[in-house]
Every structure is written in structure tokens, then in C-alpha cells.
C-alpha positions as CSV (number, residue, x, y, z in Angstrom):
1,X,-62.5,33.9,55.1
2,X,-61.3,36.5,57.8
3,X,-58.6,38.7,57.4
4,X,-55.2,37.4,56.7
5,X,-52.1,38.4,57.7
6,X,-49.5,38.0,54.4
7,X,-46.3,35.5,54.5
8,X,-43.1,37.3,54.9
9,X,-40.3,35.5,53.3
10,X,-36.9,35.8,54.6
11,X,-35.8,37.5,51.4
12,X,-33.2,40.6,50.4
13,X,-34.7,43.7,50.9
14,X,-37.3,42.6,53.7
15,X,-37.4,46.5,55.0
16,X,-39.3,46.6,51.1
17,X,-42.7,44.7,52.8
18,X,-45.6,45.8,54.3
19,X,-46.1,43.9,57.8
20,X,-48.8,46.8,58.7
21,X,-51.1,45.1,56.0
22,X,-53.2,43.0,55.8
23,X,-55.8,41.5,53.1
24,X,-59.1,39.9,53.4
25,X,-60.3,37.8,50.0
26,X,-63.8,37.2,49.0
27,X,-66.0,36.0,46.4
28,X,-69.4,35.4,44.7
29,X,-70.0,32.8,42.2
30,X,-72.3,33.0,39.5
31,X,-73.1,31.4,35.7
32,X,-70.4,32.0,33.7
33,X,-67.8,33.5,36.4
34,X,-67.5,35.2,39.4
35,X,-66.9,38.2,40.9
36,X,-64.6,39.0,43.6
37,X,-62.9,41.8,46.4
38,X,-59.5,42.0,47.7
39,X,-59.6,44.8,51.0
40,X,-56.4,45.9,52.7
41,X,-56.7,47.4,55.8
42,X,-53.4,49.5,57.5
43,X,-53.3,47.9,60.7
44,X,-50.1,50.4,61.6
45,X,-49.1,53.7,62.8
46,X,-48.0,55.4,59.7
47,X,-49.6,55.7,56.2
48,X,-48.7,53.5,53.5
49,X,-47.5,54.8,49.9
50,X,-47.6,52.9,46.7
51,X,-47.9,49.0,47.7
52,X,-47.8,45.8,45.4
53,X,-49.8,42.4,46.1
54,X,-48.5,39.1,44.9
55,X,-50.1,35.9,45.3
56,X,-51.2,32.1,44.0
57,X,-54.7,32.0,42.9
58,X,-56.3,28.3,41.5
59,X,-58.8,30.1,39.4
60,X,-58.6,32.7,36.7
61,X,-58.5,36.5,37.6
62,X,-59.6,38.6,34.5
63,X,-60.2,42.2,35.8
64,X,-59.7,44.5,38.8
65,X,-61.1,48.1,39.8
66,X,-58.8,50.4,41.9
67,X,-55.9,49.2,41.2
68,X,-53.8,47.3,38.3
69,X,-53.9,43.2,37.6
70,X,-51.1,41.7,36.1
71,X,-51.0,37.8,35.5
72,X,-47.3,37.0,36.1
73,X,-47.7,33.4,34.9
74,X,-49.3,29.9,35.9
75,X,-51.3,30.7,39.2
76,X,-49.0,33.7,40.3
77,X,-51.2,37.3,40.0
78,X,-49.9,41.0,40.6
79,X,-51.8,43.7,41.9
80,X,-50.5,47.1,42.2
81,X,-52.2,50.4,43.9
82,X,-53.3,52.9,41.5
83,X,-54.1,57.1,42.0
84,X,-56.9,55.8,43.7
85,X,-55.2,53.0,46.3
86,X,-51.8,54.2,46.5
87,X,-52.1,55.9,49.9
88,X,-54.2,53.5,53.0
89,X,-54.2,55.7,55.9
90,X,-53.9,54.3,59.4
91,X,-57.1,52.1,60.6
92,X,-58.1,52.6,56.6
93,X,-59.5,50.0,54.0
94,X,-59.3,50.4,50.8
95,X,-61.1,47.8,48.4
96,X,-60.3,46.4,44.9
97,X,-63.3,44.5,43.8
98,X,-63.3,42.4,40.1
99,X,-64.2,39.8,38.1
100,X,-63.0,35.9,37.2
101,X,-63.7,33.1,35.0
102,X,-62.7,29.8,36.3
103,X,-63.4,29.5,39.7
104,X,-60.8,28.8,42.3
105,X,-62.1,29.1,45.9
106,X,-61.7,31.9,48.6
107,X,-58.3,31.5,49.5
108,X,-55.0,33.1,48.1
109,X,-51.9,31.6,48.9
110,X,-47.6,32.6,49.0
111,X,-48.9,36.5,49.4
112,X,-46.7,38.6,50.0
113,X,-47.2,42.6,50.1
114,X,-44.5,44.9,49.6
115,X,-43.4,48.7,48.2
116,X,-43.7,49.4,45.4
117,X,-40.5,50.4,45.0
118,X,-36.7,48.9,46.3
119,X,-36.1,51.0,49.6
120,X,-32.4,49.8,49.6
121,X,-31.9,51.6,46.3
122,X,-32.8,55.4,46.9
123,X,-30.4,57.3,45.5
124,X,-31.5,61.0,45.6
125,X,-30.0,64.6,46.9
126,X,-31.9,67.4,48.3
127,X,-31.0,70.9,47.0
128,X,-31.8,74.0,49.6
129,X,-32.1,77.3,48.7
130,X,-32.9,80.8,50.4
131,X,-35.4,82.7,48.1
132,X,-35.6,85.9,50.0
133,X,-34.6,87.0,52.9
134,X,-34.4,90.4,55.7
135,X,-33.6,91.5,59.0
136,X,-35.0,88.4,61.6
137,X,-35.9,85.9,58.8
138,X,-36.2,84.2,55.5
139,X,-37.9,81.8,52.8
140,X,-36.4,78.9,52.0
141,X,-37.2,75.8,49.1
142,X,-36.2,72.4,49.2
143,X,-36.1,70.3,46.5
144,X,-35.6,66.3,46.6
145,X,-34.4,64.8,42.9
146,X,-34.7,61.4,42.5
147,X,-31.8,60.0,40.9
148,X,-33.1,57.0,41.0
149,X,-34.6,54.4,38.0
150,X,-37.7,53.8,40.4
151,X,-40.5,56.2,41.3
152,X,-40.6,57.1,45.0
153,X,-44.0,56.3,46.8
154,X,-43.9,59.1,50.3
155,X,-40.9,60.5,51.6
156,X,-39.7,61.8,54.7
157,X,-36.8,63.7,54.9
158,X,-35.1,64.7,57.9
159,X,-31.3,66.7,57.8
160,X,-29.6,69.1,59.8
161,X,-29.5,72.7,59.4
162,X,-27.1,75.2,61.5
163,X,-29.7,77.9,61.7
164,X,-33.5,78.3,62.4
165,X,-36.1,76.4,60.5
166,X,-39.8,77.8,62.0
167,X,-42.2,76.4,59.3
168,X,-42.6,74.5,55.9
169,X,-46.0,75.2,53.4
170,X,-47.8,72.9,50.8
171,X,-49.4,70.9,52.9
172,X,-46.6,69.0,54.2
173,X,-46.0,68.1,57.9
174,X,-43.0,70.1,59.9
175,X,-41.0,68.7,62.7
176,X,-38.6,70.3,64.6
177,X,-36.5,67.1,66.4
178,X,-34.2,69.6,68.2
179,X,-30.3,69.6,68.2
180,X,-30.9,71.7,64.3
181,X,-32.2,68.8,63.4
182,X,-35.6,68.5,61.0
183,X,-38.2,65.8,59.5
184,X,-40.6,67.0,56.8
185,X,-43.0,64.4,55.2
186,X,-45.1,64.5,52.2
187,X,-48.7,65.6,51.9
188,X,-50.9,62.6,52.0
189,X,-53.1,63.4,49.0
190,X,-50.8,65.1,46.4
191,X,-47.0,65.5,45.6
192,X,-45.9,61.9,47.4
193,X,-44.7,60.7,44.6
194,X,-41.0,61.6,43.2
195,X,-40.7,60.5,40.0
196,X,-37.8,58.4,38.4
197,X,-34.7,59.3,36.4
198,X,-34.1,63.1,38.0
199,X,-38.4,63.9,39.0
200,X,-38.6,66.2,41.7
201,X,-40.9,67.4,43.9
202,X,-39.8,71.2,45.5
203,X,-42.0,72.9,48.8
204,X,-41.2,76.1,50.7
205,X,-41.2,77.8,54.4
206,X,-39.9,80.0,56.4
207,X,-37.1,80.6,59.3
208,X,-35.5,83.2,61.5
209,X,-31.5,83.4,61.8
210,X,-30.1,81.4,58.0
211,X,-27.6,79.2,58.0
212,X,-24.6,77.6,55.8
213,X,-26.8,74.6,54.6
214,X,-28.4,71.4,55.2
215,X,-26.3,67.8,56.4
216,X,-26.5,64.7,57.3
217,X,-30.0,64.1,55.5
218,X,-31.9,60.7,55.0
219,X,-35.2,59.9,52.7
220,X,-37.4,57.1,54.9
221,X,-34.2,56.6,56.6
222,X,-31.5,55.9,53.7
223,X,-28.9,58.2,53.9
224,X,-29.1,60.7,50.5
225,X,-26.6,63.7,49.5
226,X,-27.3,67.4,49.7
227,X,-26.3,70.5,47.9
């Protein structure tokens, strides 16, 4: 089969799947079992972080490389990105290839491919600090806590600030929107992941005149608190 575009039901929490996705299923029989592949190829814009697969399969699926297979019950499978998977770049594939028993064809049905985490339920707060500063600049860190009970897979922040970002380090990409306001997004290999429970991850840059403090902030677009 070609590659397939997965259903999206109208569900709670809809901004939670991945429409930029999509899946191609194959398979190769032999005595005894079979083996199989599940690609996903990010047919968007914009990278995708930490992603979950569910589907109906007839057959049995027993193992899975790349990523982690969960039997949910009856036909109904789970696979979930791993260190390797978690981040598909645009125009990227990334394959998960394993093995079956019982044989149940070359088609998956009721997929459905989401985050792995509840977008609707961010709950964190970014605290900014001046580290150091003299006459024309300073060194700033930001740090975003998850308050959260779910791990965060990528961030983007963006906030206002009444004085003069120039620059942020760590590998993570800088925007200045204009108005005093600023985006910064994670690093696509390291450090996208804010753990649960209070986890934090913390970065650093510079800026010319300082101001009172950051406002009006958002984490992928939910409004979050600052201190």
C-alpha cells in the first residue's frame, strides 16, 4: 500500500494530532511469521516532537525497533517515538521496522497519530534572570518549569520583554518579532524535552539596555505564567 493519510476524529483536544503525518505500512511474510515497517514521513512546515501511533491491526504485532509497541487490547496497538524517533524533521522519514506472528494483511485501520502529550494541559512558568551585567549590556537565563504531570515534547516560547533581547546560546533558535516581543524554540537534537512534575530546561543570551521582566508569554501557543 501507498502512503496513508491517518483518520482524524472529531475528538477533545484535536490541536493534540498530527495532520503533517503521515504513515506508510508494509510487510513480508515468511514461515512462522512475518516481518514488518511502519515509515512516517513529516509532510509539514515545522518539526515534529514526541508523537504516538494508534491503530487496528487483524494480525498479531510482537516487536518493534525505533520506537515502543504497546498492545492496548483485542486488535488496538500503540506505538510511541523513542530517543531515536521522537523528532521527524520537515520532508523526513523516519522508519520503525518489526516482527509479527499471525498474519493480518497490509493494512492498518482507525489510525490516528497524535502528541504525545495533552497540549490543552500545559501548565508551566518561565523564570528570567540577569546573570551579569555592565555599561551597554547583559546576560540573561531563562528557565521554563513544567508544572505539569506530562513531559513536554519541543517548546516554543515567545513573551514580551520592555528592554533589548540581541541573542540566545545553546543551540536554540532566536526571533525577534518586533513590538519587544520574542520566540525562542528548542534545539532539535537535545534539551526538547521538559520533564514532568517541576523538570526544567534553562538556556542563556545576551541583550543591550535590561528591562523590568518578561509578559505575556505562551509555550506552543498556551498562555503560561512568568516570574
Amino acid at each position: 500500500p501507498g502512503e496513508e493519510t491517518p483518520e482524524t476524529p472529531e475528538e477533545p483536544g484535536l490541536p493534540n494530532i498530527y495532520e503533517n503525518l503521515i504513515y506508510k505500512f508494509s510487510t513480508f511474510q515468511y514461515w512462522g511469521g512475518f516481518s514488518y515497517t511502519i515509515e512516517l514521513t513529516n509532510i509539514g512546515d515545522e518539526p515534529v516532537f514526541g508523537w504516538i501511533m494508534e491503530f487496528d491491526y487483524d494480525g498479531k504485532l510482537n516487536t518493534v525497533n525505533n520506537a515502543t509497541l504497546t498492545h492496548l487490547g483485542g486488535t488496538r496497538y500503540r506505538l510511541q517515538s523513542d530517543a531515536y524517533s521522537d523528532v521527524i524533521q520537515k520532508n523526513v522519514t523516519k522508519s520503525c521496522p518489526g516482527s509479527g506472528g499471525a498474519y493480518g494483511g497490509e493494512v492498518l485501520s482507525n489510525v490516528v497519530i497524535k502528541r504525545c502529550y495533552d497540549i490543552n494541559n500545559i501548565n508551566a512558568t518561565l523564570d528570567f534572570k540577569i546573570t551579569s551585567q555592565w555599561a551597554g549590556g547583559f546576560n540573561y537565563s531563562i528557565t521554563i518549569i513544567n508544572n505539569g504531570s506530562e513531559p513536554i515534547y519541543g517548546w516554543s516560547i515567545e513573551f514580551n520583554y520592555d528592554g533589548e533581547l540581541n541573542s540566545a546560546w545553546g543551540g536554540v533558535s532566536f526571533e525577534n518579532l518586533g513590538g519587544g516581543r520574542y520566540r525562542i524554540s528548542c534545539p532539535l537534537t537535545y534539551n526538547y524535552i521538559i520533564p514532568a512534575n517541576g523538570g526544567s530546561v534553562t538556556f542563556t543570551g545576551g541583550g543591550g539596555v535590561p528591562g523590568s521582566g518578561l509578559s505575556v508569554a505562551t509555550l506552543n501557543g498556551k498562555s503560561i505564567s512568568v516570574k
